[in-house]
C-alpha positions as CSV (number, residue, x, y, z in Angstrom):
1,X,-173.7,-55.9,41.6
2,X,-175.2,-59.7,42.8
3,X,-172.8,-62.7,41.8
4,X,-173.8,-64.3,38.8
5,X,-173.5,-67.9,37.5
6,X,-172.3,-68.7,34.3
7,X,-172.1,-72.4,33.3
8,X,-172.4,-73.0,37.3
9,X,-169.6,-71.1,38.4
10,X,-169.6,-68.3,40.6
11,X,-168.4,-65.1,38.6
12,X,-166.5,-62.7,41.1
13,X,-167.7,-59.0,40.9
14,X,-165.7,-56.2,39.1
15,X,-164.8,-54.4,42.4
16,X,-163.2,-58.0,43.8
17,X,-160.9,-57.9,41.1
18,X,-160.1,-54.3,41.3
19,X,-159.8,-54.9,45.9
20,X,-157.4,-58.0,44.6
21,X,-155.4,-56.2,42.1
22,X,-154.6,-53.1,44.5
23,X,-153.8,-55.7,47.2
24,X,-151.2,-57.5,45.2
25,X,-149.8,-54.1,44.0
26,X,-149.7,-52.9,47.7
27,X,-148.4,-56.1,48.7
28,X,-145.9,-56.4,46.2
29,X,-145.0,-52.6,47.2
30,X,-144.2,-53.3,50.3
31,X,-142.6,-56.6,49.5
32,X,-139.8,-54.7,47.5
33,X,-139.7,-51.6,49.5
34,X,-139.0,-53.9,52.5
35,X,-135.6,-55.4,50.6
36,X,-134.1,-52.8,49.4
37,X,-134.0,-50.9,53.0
38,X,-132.3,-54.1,53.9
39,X,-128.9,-52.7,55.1
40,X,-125.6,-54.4,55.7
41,X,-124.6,-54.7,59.5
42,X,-122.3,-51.4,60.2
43,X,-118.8,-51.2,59.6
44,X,-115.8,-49.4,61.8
45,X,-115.4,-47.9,58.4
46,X,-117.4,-45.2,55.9
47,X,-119.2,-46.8,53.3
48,X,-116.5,-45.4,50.6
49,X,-113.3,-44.5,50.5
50,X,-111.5,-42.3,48.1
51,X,-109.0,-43.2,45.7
52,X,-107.1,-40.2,47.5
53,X,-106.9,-41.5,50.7
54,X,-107.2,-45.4,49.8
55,X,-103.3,-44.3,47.9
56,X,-101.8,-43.5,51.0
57,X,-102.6,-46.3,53.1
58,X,-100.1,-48.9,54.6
59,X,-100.8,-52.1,52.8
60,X,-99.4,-54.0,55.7
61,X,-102.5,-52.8,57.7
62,X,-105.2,-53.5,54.4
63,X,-106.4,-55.8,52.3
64,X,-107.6,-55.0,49.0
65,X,-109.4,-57.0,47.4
66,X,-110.9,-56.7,43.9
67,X,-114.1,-58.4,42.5
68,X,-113.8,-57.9,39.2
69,X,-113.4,-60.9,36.5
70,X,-110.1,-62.0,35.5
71,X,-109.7,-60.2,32.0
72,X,-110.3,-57.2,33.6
73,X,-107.9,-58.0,36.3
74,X,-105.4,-58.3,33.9
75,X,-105.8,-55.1,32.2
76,X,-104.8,-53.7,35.6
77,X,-104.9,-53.5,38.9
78,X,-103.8,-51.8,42.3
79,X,-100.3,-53.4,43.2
80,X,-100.7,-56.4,46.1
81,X,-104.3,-56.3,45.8
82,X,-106.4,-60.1,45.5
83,X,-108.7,-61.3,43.0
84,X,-112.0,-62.9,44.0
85,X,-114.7,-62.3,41.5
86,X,-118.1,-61.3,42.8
87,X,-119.8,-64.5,42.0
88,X,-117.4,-66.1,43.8
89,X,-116.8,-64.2,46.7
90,X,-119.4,-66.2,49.2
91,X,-117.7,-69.6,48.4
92,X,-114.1,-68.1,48.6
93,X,-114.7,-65.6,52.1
94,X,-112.0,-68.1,54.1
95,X,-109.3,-66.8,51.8
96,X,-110.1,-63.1,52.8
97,X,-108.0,-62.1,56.4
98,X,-110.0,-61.0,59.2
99,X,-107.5,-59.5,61.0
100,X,-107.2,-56.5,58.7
101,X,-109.5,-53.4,57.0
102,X,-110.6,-54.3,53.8
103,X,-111.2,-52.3,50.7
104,X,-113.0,-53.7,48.2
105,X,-112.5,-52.4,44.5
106,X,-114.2,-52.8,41.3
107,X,-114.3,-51.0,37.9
108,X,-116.8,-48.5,39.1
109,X,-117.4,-49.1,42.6
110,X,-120.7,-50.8,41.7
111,X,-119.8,-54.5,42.4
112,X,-117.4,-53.3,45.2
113,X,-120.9,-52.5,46.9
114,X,-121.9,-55.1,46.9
115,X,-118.9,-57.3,47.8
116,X,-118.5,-55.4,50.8
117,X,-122.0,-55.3,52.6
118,X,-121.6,-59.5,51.5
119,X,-118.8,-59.1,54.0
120,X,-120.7,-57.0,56.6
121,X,-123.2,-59.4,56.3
122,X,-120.8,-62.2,56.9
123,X,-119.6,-60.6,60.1
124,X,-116.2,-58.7,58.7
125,X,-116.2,-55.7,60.9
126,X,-113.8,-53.3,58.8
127,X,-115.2,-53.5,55.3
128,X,-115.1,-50.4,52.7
129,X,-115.8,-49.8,49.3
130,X,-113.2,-47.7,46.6
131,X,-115.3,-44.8,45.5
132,X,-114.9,-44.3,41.8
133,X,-113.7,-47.8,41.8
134,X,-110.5,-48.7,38.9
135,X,-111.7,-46.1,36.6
136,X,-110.9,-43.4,39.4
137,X,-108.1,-45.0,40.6
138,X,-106.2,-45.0,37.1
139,X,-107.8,-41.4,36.0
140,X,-105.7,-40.3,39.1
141,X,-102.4,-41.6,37.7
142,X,-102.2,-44.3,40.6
143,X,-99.8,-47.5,39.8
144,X,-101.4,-50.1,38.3
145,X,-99.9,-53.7,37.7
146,X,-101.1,-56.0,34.3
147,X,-101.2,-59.7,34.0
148,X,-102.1,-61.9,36.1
C-alpha cells in the first residue's frame, strides 16, 4: 500500500500502525518487566522469618518494627515493637537503629515487604520480614499488647 493524501496530510499505512502498536507493547513489556526484577540490595538475613523463630529472639539484639496504621496498631501488637506506618517510613528511617537486626511486621506480611527492601535499599544491612505477618503471629497464641 502507497501513502495517500487526504485533505493534504500524509495518511500512514495500516502495517505502520500495526509496527507502532507492537513496539509500544514490546516496549512497554520490557519497561515493566524491567521494574519488577528490580531487587532490594541483599540482606545478612532470609527474606522472612517465621513467627516461630521471630518468638524466641532476644529483643535486646532486634528491633521490630511494625508498618501498619495506628488503628490497627492498637488492636494489637508484638510487645516492645515500634510503629512507623508504611507511608511514613522513608521520612521517619532516622528513628529506626542501625545497630541492630530488624524485623519488620505487618498484618499479612505484605506491607512488611515492602518496608523492608525500603530499608535494604536505604543501606540497612540486617532487614527481615515476619512471614504470616500479625495474623500468624496471634493465630499462634503469641502475646500481643492493645492501645497505643
Amino acid at each position: 500500500m502507497a501513502r495517500t493524501k487526504k485533505k493534504g496530510k500524509k495518511v500512514l499505512p495500516i502495517w505502520d500502525w500495526i509496527l507502532i502498536g507492537m513496539l509500544v507493547l514490546v516496549g512497554g513489556y520490557l519497561l515493566v518487566r524491567s521494574i519488577a526484577q528490580k531487587s532490594p540490595k541483599a540482606s545478612g538475613l532470609p527474606l522472612e522469618i517465621s513467627v516461630s523463630e521471630a518468638a524466641g529472639l532476644d529483643r535486646r539484639e532486634w528491633f521490630f518494627l511494625d508498618v501498619r496504621e495506628l488503628d490497627e496498631w492498637e488492636e494489637g501488637h508484638i510487645p516492645d515493637a515500634a510503629l512507623i506506618p508504611l507511608g511514613e517510613l522513608t521520612a521517619r528511617m532516622t528513628e529506626i537503629p542501625k545497630d541492630k537486626s530488624i524485623i519488620v511486621v505487618c498484618r499479612s506480611g505484605r506491607r512488611s515487604a515492602v518496608g523492608r527492601d525500603l530499608l535494604l535499599n536505604a543501606g540497612y544491612t540486617n532487614v527481615t520480614s515476619l512471614a504470616g505477618g500479625m495474623n500468624e503471629w496471634k493465630a499462634q497464641g503469641n502475646s500481643i499488647v492493645t492501645g497505643p
